[in-house]
PyMOL Python script that loads the backbone (N, CA, C, O; Angstrom):
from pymol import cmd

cmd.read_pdbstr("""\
ATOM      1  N   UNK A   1      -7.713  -8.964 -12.150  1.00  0.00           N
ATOM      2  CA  UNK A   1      -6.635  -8.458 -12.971  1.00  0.00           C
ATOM      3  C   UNK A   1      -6.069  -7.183 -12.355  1.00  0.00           C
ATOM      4  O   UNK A   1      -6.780  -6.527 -11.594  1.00  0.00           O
ATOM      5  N   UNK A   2      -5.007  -6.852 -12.603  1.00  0.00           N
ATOM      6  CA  UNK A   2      -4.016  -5.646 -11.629  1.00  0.00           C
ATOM      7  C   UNK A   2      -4.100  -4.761 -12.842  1.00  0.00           C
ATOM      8  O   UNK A   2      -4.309  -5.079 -14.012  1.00  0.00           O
ATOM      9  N   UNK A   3      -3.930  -3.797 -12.404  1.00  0.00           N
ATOM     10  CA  UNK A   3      -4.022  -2.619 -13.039  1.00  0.00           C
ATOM     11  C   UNK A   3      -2.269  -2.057 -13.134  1.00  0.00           C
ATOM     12  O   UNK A   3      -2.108  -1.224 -14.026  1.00  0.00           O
ATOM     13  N   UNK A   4      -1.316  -2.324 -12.539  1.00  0.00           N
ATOM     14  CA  UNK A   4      -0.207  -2.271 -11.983  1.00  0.00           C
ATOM     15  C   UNK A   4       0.873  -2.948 -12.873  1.00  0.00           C
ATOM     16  O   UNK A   4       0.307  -3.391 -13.873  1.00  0.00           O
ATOM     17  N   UNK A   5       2.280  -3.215 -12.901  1.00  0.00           N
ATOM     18  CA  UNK A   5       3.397  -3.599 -12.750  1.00  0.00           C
ATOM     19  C   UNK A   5       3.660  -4.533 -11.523  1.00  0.00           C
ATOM     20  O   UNK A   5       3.442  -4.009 -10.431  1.00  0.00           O
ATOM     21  N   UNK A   6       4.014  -5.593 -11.520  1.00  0.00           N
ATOM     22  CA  UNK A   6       4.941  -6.122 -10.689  1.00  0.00           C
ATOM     23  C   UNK A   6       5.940  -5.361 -10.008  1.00  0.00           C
ATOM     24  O   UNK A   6       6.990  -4.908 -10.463  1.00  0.00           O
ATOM     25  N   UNK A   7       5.264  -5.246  -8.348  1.00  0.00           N
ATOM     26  CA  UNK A   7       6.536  -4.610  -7.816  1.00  0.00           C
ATOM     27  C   UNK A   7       6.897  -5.668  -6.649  1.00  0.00           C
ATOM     28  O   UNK A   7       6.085  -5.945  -5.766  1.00  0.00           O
ATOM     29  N   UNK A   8       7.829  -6.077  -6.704  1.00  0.00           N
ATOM     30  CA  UNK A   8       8.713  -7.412  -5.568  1.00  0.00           C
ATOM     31  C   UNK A   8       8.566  -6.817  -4.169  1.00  0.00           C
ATOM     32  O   UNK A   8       8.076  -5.701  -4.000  1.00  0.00           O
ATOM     33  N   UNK A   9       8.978  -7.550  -3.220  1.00  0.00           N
ATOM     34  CA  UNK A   9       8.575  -6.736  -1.873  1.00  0.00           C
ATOM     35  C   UNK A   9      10.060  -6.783  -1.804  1.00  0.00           C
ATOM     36  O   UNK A   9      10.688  -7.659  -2.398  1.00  0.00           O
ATOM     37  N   UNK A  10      10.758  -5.662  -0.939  1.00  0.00           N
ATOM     38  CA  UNK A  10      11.951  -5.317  -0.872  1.00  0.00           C
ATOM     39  C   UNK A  10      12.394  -6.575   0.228  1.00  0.00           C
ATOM     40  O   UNK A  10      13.511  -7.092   0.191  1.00  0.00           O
ATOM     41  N   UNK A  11      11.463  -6.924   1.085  1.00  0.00           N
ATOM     42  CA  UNK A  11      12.304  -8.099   1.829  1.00  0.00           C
ATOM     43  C   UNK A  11      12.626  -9.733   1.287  1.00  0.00           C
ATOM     44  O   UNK A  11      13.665 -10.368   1.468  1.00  0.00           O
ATOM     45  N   UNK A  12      11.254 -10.223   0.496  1.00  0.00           N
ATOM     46  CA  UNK A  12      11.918 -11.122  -0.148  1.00  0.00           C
ATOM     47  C   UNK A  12      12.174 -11.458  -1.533  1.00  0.00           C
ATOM     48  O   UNK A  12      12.671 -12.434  -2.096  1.00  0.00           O
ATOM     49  N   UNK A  13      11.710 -10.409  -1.891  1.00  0.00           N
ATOM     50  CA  UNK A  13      11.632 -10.118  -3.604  1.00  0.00           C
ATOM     51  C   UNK A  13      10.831 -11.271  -4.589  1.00  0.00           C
ATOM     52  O   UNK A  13      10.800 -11.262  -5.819  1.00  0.00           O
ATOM     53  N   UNK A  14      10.332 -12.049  -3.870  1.00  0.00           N
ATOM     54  CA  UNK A  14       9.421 -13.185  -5.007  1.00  0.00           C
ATOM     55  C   UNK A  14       8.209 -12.940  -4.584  1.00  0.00           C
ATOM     56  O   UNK A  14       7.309 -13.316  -5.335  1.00  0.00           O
ATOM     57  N   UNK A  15       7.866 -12.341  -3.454  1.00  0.00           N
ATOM     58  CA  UNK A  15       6.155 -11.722  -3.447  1.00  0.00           C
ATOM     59  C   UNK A  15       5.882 -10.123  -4.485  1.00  0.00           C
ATOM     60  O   UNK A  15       6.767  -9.299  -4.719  1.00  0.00           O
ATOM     61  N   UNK A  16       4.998 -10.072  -4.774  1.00  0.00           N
ATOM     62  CA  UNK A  16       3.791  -8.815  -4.802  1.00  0.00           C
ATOM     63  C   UNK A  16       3.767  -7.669  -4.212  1.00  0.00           C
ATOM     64  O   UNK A  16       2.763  -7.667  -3.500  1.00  0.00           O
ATOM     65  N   UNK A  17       4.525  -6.339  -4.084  1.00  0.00           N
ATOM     66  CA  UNK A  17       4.303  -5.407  -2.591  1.00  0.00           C
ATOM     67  C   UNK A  17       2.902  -5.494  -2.960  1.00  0.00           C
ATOM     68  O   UNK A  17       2.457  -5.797  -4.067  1.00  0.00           O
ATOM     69  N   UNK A  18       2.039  -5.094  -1.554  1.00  0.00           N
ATOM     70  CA  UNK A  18       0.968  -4.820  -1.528  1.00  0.00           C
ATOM     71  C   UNK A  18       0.587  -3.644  -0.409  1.00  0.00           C
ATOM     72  O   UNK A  18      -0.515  -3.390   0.077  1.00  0.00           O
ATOM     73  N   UNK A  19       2.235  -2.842  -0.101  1.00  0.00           N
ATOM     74  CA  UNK A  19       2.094  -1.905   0.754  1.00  0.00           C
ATOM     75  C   UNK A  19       3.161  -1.070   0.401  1.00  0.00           C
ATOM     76  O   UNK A  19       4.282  -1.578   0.410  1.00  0.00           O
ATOM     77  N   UNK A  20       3.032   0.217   0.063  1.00  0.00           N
ATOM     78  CA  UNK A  20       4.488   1.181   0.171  1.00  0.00           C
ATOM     79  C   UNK A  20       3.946   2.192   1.390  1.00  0.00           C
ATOM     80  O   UNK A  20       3.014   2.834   1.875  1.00  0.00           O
ATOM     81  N   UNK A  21       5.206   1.813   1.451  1.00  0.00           N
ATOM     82  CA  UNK A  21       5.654   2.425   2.875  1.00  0.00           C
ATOM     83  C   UNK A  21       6.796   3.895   2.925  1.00  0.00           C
ATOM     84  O   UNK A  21       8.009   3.702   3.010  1.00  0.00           O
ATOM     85  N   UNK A  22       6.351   4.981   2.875  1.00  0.00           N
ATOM     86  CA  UNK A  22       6.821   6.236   2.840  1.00  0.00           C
ATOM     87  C   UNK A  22       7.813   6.376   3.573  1.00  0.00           C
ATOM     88  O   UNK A  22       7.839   5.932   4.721  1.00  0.00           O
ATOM     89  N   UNK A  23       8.608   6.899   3.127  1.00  0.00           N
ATOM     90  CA  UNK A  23       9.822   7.165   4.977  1.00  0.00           C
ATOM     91  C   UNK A  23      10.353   8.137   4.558  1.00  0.00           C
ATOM     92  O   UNK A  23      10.160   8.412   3.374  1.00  0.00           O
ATOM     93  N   UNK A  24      11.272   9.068   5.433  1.00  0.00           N
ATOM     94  CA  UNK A  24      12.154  10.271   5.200  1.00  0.00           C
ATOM     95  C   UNK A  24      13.128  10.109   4.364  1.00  0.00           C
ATOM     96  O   UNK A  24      13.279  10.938   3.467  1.00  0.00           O
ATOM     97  N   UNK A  25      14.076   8.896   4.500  1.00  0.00           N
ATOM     98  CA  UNK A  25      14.662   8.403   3.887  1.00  0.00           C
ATOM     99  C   UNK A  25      14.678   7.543   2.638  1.00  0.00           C
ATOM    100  O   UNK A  25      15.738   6.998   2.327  1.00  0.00           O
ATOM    101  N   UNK A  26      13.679   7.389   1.957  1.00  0.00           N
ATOM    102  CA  UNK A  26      12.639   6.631   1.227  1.00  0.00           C
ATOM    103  C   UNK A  26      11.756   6.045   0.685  1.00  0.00           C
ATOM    104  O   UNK A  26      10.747   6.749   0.711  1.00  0.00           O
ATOM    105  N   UNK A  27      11.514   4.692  -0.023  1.00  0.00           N
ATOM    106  CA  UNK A  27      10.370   4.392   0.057  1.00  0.00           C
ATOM    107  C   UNK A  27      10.775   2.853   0.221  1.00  0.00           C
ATOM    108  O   UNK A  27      11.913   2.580  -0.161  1.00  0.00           O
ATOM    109  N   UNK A  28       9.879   1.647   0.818  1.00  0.00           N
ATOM    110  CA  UNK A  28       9.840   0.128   1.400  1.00  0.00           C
ATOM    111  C   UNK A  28       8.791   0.106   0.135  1.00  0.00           C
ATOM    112  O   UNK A  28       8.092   1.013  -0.316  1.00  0.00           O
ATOM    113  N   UNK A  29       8.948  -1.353  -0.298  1.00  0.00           N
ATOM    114  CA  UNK A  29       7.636  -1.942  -0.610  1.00  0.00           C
ATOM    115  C   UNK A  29       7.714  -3.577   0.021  1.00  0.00           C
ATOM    116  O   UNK A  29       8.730  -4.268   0.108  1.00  0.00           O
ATOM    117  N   UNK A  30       6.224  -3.971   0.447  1.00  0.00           N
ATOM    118  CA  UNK A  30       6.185  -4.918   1.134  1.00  0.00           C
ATOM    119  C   UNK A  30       5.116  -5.850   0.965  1.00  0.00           C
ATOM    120  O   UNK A  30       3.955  -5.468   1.112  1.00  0.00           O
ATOM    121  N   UNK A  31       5.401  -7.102   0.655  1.00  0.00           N
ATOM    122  CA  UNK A  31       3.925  -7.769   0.681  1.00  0.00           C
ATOM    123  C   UNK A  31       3.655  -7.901   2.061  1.00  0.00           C
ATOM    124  O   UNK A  31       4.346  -7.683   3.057  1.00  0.00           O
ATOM    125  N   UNK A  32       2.389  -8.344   1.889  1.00  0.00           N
ATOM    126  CA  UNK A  32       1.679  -8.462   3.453  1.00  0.00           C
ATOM    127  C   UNK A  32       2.227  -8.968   4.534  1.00  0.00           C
ATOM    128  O   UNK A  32       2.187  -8.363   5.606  1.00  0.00           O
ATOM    129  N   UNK A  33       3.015 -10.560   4.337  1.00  0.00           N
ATOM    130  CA  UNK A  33       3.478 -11.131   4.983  1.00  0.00           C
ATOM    131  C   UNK A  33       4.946 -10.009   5.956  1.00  0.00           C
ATOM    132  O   UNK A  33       5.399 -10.217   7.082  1.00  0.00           O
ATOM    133  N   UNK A  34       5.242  -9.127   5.177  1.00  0.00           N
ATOM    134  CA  UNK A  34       6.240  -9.036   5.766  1.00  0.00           C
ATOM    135  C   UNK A  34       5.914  -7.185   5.951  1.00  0.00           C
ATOM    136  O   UNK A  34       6.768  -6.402   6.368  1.00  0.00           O
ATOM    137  N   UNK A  35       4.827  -6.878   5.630  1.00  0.00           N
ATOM    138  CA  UNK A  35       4.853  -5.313   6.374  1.00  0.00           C
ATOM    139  C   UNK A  35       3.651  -5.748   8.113  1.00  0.00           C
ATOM    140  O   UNK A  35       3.468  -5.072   9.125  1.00  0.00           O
ATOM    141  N   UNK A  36       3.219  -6.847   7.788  1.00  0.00           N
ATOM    142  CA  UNK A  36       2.685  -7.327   9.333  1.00  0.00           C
ATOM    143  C   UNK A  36       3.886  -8.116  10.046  1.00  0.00           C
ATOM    144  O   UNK A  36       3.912  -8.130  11.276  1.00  0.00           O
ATOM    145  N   UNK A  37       4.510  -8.529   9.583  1.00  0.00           N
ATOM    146  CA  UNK A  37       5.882  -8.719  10.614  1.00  0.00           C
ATOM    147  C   UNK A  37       6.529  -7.305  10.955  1.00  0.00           C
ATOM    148  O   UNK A  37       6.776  -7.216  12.158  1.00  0.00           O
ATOM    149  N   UNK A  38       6.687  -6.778  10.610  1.00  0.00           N
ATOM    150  CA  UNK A  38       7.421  -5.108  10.551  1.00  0.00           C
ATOM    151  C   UNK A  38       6.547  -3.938  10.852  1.00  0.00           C
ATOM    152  O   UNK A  38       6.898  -2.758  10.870  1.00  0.00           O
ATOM    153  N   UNK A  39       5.393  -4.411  11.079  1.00  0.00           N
ATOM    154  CA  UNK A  39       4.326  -3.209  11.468  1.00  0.00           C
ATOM    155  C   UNK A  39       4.904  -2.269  12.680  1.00  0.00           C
ATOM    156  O   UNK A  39       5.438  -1.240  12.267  1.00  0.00           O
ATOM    157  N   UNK A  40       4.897  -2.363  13.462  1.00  0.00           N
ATOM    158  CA  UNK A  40       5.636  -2.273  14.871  1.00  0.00           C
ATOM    159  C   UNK A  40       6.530  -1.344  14.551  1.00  0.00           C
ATOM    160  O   UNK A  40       6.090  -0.250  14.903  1.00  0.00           O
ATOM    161  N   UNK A  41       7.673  -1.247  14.004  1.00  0.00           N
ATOM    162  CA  UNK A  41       9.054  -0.264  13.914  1.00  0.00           C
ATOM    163  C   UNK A  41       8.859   0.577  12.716  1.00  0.00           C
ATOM    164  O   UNK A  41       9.528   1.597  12.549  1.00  0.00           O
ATOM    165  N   UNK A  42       7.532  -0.011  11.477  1.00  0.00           N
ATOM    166  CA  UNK A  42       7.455   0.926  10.767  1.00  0.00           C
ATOM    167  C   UNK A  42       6.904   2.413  10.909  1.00  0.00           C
ATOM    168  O   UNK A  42       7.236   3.537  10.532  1.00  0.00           O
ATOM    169  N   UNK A  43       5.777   1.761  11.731  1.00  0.00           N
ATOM    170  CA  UNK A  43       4.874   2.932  12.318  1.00  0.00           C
ATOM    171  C   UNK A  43       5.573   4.101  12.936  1.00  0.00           C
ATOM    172  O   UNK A  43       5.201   5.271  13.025  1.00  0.00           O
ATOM    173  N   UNK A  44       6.814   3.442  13.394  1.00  0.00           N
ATOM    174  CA  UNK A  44       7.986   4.197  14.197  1.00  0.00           C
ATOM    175  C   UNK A  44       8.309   5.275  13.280  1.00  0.00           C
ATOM    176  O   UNK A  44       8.285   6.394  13.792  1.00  0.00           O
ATOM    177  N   UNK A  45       8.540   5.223  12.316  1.00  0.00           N
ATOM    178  CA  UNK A  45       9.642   5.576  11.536  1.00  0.00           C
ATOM    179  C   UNK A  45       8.947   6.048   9.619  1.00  0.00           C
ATOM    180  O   UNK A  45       9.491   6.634   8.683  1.00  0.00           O
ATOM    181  N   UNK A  46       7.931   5.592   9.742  1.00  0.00           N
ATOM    182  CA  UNK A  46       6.839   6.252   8.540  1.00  0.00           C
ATOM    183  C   UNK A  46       6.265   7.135   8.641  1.00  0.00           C
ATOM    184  O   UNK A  46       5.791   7.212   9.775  1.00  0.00           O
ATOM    185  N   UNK A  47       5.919   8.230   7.793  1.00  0.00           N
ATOM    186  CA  UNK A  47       4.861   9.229   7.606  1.00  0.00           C
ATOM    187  C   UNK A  47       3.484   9.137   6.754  1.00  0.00           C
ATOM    188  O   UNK A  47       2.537   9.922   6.705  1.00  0.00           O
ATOM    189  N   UNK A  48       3.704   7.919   6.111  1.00  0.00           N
ATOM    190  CA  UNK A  48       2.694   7.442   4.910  1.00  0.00           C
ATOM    191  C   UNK A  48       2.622   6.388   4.362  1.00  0.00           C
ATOM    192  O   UNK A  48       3.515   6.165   3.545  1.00  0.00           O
ATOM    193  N   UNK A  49       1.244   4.996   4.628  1.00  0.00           N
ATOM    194  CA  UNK A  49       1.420   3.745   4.384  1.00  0.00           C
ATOM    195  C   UNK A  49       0.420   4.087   3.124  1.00  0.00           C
ATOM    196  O   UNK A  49      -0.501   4.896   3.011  1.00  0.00           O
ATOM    197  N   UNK A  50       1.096   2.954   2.067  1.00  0.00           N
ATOM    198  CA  UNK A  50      -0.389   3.423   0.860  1.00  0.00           C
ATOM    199  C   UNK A  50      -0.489   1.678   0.869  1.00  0.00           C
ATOM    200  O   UNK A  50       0.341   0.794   1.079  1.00  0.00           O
ATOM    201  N   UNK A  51      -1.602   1.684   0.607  1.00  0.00           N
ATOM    202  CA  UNK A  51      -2.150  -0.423   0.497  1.00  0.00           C
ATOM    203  C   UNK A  51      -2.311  -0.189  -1.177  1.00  0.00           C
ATOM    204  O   UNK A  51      -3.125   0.557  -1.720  1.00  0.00           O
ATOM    205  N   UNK A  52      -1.762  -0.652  -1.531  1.00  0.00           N
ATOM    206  CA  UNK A  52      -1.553  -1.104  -3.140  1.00  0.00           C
ATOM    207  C   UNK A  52      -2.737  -1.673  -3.675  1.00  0.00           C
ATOM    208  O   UNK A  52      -3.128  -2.476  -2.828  1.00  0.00           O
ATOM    209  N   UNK A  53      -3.449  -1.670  -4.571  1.00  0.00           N
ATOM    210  CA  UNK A  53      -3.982  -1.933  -5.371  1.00  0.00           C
ATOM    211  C   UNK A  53      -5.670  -1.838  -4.271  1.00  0.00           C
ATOM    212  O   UNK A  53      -6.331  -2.858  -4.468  1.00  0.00           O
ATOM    213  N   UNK A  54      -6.120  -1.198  -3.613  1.00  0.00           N
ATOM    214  CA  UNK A  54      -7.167  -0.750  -2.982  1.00  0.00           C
ATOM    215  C   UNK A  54      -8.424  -0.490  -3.442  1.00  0.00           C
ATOM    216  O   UNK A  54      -8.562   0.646  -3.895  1.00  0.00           O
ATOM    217  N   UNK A  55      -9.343  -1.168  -3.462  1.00  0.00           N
ATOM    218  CA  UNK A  55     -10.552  -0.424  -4.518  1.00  0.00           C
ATOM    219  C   UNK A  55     -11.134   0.156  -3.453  1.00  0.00           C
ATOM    220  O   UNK A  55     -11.487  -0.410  -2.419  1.00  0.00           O
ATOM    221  N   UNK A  56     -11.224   1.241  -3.711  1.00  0.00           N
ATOM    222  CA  UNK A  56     -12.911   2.745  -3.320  1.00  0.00           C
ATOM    223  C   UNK A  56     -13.281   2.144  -3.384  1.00  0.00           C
ATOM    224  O   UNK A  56     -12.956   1.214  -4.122  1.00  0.00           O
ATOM    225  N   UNK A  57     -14.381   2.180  -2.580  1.00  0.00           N
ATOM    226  CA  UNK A  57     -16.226   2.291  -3.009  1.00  0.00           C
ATOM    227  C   UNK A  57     -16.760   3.377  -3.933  1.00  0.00           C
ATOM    228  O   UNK A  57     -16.294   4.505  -3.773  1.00  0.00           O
ATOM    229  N   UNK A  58     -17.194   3.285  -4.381  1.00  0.00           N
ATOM    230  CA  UNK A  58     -18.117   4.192  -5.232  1.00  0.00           C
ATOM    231  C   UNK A  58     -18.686   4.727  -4.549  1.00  0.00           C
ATOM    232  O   UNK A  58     -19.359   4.175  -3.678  1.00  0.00           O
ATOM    233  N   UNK A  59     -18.617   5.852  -4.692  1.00  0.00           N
ATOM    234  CA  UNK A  59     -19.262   7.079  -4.326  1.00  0.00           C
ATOM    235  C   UNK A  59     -21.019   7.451  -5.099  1.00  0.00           C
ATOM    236  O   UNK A  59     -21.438   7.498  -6.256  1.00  0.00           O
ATOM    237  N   UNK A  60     -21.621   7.647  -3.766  1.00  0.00           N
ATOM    238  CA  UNK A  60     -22.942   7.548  -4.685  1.00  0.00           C
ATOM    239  C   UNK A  60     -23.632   8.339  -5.063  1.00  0.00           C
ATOM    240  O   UNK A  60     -23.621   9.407  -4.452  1.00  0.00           O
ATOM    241  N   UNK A  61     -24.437   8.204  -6.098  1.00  0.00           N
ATOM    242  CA  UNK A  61     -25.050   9.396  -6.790  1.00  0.00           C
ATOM    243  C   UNK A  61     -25.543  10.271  -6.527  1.00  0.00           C
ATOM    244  O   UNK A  61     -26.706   9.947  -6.282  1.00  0.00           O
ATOM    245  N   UNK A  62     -25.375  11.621  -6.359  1.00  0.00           N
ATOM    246  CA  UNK A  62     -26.251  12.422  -5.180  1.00  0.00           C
ATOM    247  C   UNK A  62     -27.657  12.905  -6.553  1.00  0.00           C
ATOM    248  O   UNK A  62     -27.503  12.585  -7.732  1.00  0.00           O
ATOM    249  N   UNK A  63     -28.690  13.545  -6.143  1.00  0.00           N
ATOM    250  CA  UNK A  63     -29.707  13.959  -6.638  1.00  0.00           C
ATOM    251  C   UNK A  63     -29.505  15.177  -7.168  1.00  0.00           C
ATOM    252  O   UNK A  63     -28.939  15.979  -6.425  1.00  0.00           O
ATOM    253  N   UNK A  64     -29.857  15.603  -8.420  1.00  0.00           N
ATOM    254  CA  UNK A  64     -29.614  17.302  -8.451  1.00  0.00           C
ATOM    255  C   UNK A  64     -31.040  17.886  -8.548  1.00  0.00           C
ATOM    256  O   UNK A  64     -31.945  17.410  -9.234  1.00  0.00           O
ATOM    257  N   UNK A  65     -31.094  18.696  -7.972  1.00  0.00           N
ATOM    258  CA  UNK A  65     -32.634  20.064  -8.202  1.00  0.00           C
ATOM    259  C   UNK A  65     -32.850  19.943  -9.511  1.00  0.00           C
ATOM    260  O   UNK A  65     -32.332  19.298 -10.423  1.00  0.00           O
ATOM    261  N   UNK A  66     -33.698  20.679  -9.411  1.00  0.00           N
ATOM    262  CA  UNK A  66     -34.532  20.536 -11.204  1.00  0.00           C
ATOM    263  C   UNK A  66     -34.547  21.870 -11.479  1.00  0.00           C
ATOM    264  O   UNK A  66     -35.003  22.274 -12.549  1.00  0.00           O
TER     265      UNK A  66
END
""", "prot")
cmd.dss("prot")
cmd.show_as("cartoon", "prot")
cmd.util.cbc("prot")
cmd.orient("prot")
């Protein structure tokens, strides 16, 4: 289950983004299919890829002194 909104990918709009893509000029969203076609010129031209819906790991319990 998504935790999210439906966001369309700006290239074909009937997928899922599952990547926003930061730029000077804006922001891309992209499902997979089409930010790995576009990887190449984005990298060019981005300052910040975020992968959408990403789970952490859990961070693990540290011990405390007594």
């Amino acid at each position: 289950m998504r935790d999210r909104e439906f966001i369309p990918c700006d290239a074909c709009g009937s997928a899922d983004a599952m990547y926003l893509i930061k730029l000077v000029e804006g922001e891309l969203a992209f499902c997979g299919h089409h930010y790995n076609k576009n990887k190449a010129g984005l990298d060019k031209v981005s300052y910040e890829v975020i992968e959408l819906d990403k789970k952490e790991p859990a961070l693990p319990t540290l011990e405390t002194a007594e």
